[in-house]
C-alpha positions as CSV (number, residue, x, y, z in Angstrom):
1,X,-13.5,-69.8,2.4
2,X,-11.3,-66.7,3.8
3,X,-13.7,-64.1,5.0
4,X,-13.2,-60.0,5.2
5,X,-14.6,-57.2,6.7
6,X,-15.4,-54.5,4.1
7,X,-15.3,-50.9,6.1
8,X,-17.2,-47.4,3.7
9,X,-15.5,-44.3,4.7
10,X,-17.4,-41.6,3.2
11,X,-15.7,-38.1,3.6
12,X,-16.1,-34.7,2.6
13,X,-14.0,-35.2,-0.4
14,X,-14.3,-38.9,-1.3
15,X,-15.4,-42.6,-1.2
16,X,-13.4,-45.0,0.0
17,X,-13.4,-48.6,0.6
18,X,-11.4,-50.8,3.0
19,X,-11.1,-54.7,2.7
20,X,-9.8,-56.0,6.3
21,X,-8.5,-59.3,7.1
22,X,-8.9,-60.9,10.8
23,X,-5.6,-59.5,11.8
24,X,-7.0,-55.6,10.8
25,X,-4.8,-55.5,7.8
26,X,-5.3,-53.8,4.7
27,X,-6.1,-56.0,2.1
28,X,-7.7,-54.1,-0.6
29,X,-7.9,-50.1,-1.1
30,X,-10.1,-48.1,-3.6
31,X,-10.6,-44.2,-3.4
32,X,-12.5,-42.0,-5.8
33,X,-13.4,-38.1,-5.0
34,X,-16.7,-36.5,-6.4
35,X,-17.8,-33.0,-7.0
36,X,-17.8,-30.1,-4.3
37,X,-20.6,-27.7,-5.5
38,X,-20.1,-23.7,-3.8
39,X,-23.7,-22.5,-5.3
40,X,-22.7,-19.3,-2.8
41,X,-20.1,-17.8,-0.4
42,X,-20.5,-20.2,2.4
43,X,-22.6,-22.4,0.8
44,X,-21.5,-25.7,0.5
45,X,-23.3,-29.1,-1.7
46,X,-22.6,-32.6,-2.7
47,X,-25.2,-34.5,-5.0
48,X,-26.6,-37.4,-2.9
49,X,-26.8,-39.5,-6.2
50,X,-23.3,-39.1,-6.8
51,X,-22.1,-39.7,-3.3
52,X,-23.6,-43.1,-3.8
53,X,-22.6,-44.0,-6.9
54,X,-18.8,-42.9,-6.5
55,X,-19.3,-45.7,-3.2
56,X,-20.7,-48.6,-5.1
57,X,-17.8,-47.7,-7.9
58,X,-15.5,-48.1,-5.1
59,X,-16.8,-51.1,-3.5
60,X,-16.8,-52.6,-6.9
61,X,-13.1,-52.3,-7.5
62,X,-11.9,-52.9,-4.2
63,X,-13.8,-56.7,-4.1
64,X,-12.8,-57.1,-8.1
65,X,-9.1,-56.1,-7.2
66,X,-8.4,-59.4,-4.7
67,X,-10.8,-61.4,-6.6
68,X,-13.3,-61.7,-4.1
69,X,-17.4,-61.4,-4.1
70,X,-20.0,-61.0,-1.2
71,X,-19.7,-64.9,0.0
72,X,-16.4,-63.2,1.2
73,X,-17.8,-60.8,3.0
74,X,-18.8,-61.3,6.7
75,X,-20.2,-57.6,7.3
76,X,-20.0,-54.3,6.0
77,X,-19.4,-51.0,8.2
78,X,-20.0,-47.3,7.4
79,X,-18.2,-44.5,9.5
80,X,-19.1,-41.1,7.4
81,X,-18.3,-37.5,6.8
82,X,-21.0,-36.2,10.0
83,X,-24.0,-33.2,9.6
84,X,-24.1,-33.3,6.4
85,X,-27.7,-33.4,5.2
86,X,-29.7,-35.5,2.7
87,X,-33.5,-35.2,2.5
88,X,-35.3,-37.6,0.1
89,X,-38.5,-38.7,-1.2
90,X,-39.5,-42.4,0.7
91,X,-41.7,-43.5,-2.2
92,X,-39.1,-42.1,-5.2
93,X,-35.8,-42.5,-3.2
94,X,-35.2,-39.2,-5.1
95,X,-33.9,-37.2,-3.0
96,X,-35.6,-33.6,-2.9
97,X,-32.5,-31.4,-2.7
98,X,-28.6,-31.3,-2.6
99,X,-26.6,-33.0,0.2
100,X,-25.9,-29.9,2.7
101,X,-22.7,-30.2,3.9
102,X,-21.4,-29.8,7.5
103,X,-19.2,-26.9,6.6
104,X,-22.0,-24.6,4.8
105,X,-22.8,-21.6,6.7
106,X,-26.5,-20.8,5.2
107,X,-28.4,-21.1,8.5
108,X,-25.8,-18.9,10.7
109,X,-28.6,-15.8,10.6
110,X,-31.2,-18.9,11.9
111,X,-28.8,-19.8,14.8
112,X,-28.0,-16.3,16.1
113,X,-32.1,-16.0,16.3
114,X,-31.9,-19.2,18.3
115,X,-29.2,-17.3,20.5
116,X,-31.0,-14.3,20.8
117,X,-34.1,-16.1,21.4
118,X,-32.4,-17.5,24.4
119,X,-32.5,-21.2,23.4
120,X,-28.8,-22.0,24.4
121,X,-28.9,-23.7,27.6
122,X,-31.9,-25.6,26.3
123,X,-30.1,-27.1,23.5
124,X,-26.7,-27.3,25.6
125,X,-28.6,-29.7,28.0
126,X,-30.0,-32.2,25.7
127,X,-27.4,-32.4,22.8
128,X,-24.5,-31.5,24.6
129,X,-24.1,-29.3,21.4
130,X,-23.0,-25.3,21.2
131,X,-26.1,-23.8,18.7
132,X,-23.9,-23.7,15.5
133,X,-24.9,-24.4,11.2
134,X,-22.5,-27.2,11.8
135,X,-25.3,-29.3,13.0
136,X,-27.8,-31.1,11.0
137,X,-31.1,-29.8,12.6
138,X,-31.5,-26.1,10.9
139,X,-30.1,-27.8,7.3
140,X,-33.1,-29.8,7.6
141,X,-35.5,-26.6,8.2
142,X,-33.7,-24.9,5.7
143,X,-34.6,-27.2,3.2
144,X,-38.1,-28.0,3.9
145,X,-38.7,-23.6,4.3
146,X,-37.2,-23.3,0.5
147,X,-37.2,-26.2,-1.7
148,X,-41.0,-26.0,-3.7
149,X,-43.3,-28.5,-1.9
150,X,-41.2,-29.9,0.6
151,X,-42.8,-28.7,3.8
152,X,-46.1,-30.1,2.3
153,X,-44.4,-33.6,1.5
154,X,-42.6,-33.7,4.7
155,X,-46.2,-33.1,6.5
156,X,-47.7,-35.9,4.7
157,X,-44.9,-38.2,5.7
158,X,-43.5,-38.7,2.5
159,X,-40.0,-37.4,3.3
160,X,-36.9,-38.8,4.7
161,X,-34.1,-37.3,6.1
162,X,-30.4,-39.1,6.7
163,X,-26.9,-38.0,7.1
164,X,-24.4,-40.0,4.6
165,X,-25.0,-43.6,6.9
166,X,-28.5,-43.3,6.8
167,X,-28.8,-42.6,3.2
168,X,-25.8,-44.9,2.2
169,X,-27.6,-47.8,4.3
170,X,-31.1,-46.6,2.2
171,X,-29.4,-47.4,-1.1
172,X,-27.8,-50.8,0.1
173,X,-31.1,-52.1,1.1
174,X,-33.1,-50.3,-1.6
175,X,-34.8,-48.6,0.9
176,X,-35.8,-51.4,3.2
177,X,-33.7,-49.8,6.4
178,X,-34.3,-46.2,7.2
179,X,-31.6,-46.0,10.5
180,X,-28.3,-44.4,12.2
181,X,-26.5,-45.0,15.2
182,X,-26.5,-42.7,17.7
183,X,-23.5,-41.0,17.0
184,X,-24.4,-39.7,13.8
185,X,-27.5,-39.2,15.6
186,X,-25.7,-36.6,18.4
187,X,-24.2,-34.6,15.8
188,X,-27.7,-33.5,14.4
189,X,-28.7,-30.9,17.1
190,X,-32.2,-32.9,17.7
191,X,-30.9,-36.0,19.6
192,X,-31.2,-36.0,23.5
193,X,-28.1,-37.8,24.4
194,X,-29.7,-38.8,27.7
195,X,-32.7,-40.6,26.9
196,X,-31.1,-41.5,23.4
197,X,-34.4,-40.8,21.7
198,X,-35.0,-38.0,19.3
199,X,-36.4,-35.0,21.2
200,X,-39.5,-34.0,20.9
201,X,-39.4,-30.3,21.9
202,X,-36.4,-29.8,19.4
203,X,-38.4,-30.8,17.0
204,X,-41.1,-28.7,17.5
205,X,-38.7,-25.7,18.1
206,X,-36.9,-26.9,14.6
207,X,-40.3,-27.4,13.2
208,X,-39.5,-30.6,11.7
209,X,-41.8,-33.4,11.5
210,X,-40.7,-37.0,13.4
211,X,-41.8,-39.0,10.0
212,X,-39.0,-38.1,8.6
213,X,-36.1,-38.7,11.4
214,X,-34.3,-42.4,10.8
215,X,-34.4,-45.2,14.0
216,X,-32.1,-44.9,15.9
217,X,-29.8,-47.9,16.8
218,X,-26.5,-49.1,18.5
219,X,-23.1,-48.8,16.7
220,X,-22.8,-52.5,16.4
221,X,-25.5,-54.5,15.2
222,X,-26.8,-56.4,12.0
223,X,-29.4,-53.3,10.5
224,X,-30.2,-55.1,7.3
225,X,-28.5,-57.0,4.1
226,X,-27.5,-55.7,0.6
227,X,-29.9,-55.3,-1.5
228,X,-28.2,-54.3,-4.5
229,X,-26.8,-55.7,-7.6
230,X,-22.7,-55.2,-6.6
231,X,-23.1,-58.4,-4.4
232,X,-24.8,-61.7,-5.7
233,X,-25.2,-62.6,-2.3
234,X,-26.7,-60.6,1.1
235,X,-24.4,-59.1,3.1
236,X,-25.3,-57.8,6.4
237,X,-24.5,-54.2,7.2
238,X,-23.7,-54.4,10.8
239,X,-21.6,-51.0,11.9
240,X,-21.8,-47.5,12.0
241,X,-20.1,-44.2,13.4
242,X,-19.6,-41.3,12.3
243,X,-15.6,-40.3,11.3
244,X,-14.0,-39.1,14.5
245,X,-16.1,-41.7,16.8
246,X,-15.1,-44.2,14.8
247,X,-11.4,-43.1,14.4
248,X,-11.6,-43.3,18.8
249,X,-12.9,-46.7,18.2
250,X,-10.0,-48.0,15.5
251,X,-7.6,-46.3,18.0
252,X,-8.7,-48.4,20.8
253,X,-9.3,-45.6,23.4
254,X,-12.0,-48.0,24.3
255,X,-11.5,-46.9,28.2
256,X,-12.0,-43.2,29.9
257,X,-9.9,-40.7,30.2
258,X,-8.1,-42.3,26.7
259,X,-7.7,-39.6,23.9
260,X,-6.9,-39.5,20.1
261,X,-6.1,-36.3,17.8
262,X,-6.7,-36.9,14.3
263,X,-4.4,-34.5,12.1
264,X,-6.3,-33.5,9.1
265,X,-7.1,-30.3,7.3
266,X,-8.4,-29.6,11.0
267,X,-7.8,-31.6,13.9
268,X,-10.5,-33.4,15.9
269,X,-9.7,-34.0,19.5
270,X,-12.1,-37.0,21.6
271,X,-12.0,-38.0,24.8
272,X,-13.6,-41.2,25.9
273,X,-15.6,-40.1,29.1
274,X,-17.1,-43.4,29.6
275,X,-20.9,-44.1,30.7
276,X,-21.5,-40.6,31.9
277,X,-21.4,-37.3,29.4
278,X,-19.5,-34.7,30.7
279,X,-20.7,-31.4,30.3
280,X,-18.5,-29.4,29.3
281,X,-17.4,-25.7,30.9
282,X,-14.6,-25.2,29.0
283,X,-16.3,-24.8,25.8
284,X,-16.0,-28.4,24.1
285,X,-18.7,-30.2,22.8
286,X,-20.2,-33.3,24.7
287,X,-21.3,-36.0,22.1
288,X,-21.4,-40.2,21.7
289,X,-18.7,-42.0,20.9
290,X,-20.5,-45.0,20.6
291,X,-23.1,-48.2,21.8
292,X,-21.9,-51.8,22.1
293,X,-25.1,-53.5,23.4
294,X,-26.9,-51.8,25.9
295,X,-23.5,-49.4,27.0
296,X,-23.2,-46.2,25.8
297,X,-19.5,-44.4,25.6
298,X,-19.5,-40.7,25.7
299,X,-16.8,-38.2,24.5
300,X,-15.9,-35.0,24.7
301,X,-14.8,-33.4,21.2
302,X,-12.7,-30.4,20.3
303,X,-12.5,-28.9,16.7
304,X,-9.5,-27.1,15.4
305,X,-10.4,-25.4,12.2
306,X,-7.1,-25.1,10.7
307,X,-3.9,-27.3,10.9
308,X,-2.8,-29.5,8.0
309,X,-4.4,-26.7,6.0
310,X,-1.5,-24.2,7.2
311,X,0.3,-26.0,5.7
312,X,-1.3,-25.6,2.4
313,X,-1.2,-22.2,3.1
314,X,2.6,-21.7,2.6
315,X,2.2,-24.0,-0.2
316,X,0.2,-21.9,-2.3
317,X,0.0,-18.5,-0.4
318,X,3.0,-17.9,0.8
319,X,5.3,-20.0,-1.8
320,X,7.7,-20.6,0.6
321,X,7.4,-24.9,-0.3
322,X,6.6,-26.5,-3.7
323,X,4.7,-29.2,-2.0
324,X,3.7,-30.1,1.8
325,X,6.2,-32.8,2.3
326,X,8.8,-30.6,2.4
327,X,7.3,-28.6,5.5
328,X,9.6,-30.7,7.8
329,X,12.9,-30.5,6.3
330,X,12.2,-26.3,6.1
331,X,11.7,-26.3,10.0
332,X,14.1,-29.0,11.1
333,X,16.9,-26.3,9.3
334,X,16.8,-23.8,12.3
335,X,16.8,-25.1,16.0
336,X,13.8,-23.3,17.1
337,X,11.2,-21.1,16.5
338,X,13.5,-17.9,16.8
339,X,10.7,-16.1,18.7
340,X,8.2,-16.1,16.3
341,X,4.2,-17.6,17.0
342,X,1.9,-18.5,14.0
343,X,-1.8,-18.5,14.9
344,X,-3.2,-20.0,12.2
345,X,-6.4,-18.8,12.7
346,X,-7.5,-18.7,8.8
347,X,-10.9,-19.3,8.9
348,X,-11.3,-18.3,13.0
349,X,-10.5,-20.2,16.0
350,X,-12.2,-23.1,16.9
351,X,-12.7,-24.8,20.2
352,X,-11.7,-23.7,22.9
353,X,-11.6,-20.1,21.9
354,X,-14.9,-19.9,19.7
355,X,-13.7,-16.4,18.1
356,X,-15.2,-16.8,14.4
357,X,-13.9,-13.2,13.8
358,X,-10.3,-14.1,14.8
359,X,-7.6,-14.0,12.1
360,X,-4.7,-15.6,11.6
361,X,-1.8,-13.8,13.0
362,X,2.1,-14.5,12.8
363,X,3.8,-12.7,16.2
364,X,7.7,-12.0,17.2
365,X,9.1,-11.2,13.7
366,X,12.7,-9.6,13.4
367,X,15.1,-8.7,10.6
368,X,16.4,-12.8,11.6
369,X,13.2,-13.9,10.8
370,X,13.4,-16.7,7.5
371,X,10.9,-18.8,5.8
372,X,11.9,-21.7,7.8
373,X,11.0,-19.7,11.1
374,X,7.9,-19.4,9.8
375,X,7.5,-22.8,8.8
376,X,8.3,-23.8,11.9
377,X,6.2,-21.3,13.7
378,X,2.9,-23.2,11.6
379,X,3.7,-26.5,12.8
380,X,4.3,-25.4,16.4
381,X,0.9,-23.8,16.2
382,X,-0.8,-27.0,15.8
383,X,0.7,-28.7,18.4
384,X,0.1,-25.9,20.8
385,X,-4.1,-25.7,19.5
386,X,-3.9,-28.9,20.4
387,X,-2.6,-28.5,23.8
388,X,-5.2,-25.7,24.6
389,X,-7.9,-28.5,23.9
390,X,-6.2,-31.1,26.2
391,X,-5.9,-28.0,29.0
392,X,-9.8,-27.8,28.5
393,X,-10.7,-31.3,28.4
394,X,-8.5,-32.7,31.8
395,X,-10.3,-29.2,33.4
396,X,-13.5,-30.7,32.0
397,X,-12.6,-34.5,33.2
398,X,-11.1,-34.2,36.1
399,X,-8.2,-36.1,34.5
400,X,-4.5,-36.3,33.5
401,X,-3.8,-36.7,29.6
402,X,-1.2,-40.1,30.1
403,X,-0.8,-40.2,26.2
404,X,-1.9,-38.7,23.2
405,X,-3.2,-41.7,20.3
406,X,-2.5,-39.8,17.0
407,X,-3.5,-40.4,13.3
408,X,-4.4,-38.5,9.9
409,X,-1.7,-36.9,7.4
410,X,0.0,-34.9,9.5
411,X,1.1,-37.3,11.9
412,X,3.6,-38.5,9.6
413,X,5.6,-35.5,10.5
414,X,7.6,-36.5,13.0
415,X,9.1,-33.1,14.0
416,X,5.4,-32.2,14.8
417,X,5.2,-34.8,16.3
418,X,7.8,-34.5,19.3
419,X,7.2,-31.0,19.4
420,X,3.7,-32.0,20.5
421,X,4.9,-34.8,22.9
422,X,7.7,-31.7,24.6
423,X,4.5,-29.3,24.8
424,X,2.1,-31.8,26.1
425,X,4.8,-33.3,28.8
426,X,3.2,-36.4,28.2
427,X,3.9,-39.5,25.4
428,X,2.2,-39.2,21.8
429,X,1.9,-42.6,20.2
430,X,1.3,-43.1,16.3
431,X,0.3,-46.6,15.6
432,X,1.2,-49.0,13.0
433,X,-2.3,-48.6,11.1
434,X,-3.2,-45.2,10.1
435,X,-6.2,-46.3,8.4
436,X,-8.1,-45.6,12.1
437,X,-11.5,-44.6,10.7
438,X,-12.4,-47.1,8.4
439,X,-10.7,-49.7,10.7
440,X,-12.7,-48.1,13.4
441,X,-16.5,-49.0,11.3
442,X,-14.4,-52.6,10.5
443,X,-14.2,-53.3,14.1
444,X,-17.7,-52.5,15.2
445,X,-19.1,-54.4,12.2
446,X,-17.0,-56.9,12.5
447,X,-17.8,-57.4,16.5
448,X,-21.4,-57.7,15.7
449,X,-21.3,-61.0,13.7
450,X,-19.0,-62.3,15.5
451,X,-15.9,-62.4,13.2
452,X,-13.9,-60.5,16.1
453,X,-14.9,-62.0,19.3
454,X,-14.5,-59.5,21.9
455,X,-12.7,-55.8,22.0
456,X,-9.8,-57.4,24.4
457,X,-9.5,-59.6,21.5
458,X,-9.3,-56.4,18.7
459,X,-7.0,-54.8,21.6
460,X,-4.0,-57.2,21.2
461,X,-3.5,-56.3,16.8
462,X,-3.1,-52.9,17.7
463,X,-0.1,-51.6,17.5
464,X,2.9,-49.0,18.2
465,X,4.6,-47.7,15.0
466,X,6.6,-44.7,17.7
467,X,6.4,-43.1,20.7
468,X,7.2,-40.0,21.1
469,X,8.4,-38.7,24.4
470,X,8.8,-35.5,26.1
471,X,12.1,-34.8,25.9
472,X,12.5,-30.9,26.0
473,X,13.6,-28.9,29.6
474,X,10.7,-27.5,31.7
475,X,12.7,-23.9,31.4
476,X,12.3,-24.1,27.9
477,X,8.7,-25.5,27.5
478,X,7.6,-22.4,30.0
479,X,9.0,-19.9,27.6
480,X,7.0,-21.9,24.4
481,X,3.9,-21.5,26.3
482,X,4.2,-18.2,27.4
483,X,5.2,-17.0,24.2
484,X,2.0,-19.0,22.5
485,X,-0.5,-17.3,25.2
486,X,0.7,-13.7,24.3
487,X,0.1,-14.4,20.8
488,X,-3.4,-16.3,21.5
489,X,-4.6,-12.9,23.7
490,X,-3.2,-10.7,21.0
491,X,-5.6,-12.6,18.2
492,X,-8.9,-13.0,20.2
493,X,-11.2,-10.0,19.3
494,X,-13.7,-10.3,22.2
495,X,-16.3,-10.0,19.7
């Protein structure tokens, strides 16, 4: 009987499922989205109950659509949208308030009392994490200071708290397996990435009880079996990491110094730093990529807030293309940018700048200024975001970028694309599966059972759609970087 590894990816839109063969081909595909809930400005929900059942609807349909059942199944892995927050009832499995997602901005007032209260370098030094409402821990006080009866449920024990793995996981087992894997786990803000325990001290300071807080466990091992009625059969749930660690691993940047950019509505830059976390001074975030037995991988992460999403922008504010596929052709009609510099800061810069009261800016117009300037002014702007990052990170790492692993939408672009590889001066690769999350939770389940025998093994399927390579003059790239680092200094506030 022919055996597959079903991957979850769980995102911030929707529920997927992956069926994988042993080669790491796609064999079966469902998607479905669910509801994104804005209660207020900032304010960002998903219902917990309808995160899982749009994932058991797809996990249904991808198994019924290649005829297979959970015999066929050697292991399932989970790689999830990260931070976001679910707090349940143990005894109910109700859970006791909305998923809070990572992008809600309710607890900003809470962090900048954190700041003020000088509890930065604390929190730096254990987490590896700036103080930000992106991180699970003040969601979790949030909710237990204002949802009726919480606090005094939470203090009784009674109360568990997951992000998407943990409560997916819950509901597979019918609430036999309360765990995560420590890279959800270093996303929450109450994780000490040294001692790979939950800290106590954070804890206190978040006032937030340890009953509730999920074991903690490797990347890649069996955590439990299926519980529920989709499979007749048990099937062992044997990987987890969140999106962007798990995207490293599907990209095989399995050694240090190796780097993927994943090109979505933001971009997500890691760095696998090996068995030692570097801490970062050039304002990135130090987090887990991953365990594997008893070794831990570390990464260093940079966020870019806006980049696929610019491209939305001149979609549907600007006007200037009916849909975003045809971005390229508009900025492959003129030879160059024409002078002009599109900092897309939208919704503020990101790492490595940090300037939340930045704006987006568009520099070096002229009466010759056209749409497809512009256009190609938006793309350039990724690329060079993401150059910034790789400036910060080699600082950070002592290390030369060789090549860039890239996935996500926008890497289909191939213009982007060697524009990146000409700023970079170094080789960006885009590999023949794109799918790198979900192949990513595929691999590290997969590993654990025993259906992949070793990484070297995994290493040979992967492989190279194109490479890009530098092929623009040094003259020329000096003048693109000059002209990017006016416009950067002209957008910072200082604030």
């Amino acid at each position: 009987m022919e055996k597959y590894i079903l991957a979850l990816d769980q995102g911030t839109s929707s529920s997927r499922a992956i069926v994988f063969d042993q080669q790491g081909r796609t064999k079966a595909v469902s998607q479905k989205e669910f509801t994104q809930i804005f209660p207020k400005p900032g304010w960002v929900e998903h219902n917990p109950m309808e995160i899982w059942s749009s994932q058991a609807s797809v996990i249904a349909e991808a198994i019924t659509s290649i005829d297979i059942n959970g015999l066929n199944i050697a292991a399932i892995g989970i790689t999830n949208q990260r931070e976001t927050t679910i707090v349940w009832d143990a005894e109910t499995g109700e859970p006791v308030y909305n998923a809070i997602v990572w992008q809600d901005r309710r607890t900003s007032e809470y962090c900048d009392s954190l700041k003020r209260d000088g509890r930065t370098d604390l929190i730096r030094s254990k987490t590896g994490l700036i103080i930000d409402a992106y991180f699970s821990a003040t969601k979790i006080r949030w909710i237990l200071e204002n949802v009726p009866g919480a606090r005094q449920k939470a203090e009784e024990g009674r109360l568990r708290f997951g992000t998407v793995d943990t409560w997916l996981i819950w509901m597979l087992t019918r609430g036999e397996v309360h765990v995560t894997d420590v890279s959800n786990a270093s996303r929450t803000m109450l994780f000490n990435i040294h001692t790979l325990e939950w800290d106590k001290e954070l804890l206190e300071l978040m006032d937030i009880p340890a009953s509730m807080m999920p074991q903690v466990k490797s990347s890649s091992e069996v955590y439990g079996y299926t519980k529920t009625t989709l499979f007749a059969h048990e099937v062992p749930i044997a990987g987890i990491a969140g999106d962007q660690q798990a995207a490293l691993f599907g990209q095989m940047c399995t050694e240090p110094g190796a780097v993927k950019n994943t090109y979505g509505t933001g971009c997500f830059l890691l760095m696998n730093s090996g068995e030692r976390p570097i801490m970062s001074k050039n304002n990135l975030l130090t987090t887990i990529a991953w365990k594997i037995g008893d070794k831990v991988n570390y990464a260093l992460e940079g966020s870019i807030f806006v980049a696929g999403s610019v491209v939305q922008w001149l979609r549907d504010g600007l006007g200037i293309i009916k849909s975003s596929s045809e971005v390229e052709a508009l900025a492959e009609s003129v030879p160059d940018n024409g002078g002009v510099y599109f900092v897309p800061a939208l919704t503020g810069l990101g790492a490595p700048h940090w300037d939340q009261y930045a704006q987006g800016s568009i520099y070096g117009l002229s009466r010759g200024s056209t749409a497809a300037h512009i256009a190609r002014a938006a793309l350039e702007g990724i690329a060079f975001q993401t150059m910034d990052i790789v400036n910060a990170m080699q600082k950070d790492a002592g290390v030369t970028l060789k090549e860039l692993k890239v996935d996500g939408g926008a890497s289909r672009n191939n213009l982007l694309m060697q524009f990146q590889a000409d700023i970079l001066g170094t080789s960006v690769i885009r590999p023949t599966v794109t799918e790198t999350t979900a192949l990513g939770a595929a691999y590290l389940a997969g590993l654990a059972v025993g259906y992949w025998e070793s990484i070297d093994h995994i290493k040979k399927q992967w492989g190279v759609e194109t490479e890009f390579k530098p092929a623009a003059s040094p003259e020329a790239v000096s003048a693109l970087k000059d002209g990017w680092n006016d416009a950067i200094r002209r957008t910072l506030t200082g604030k």
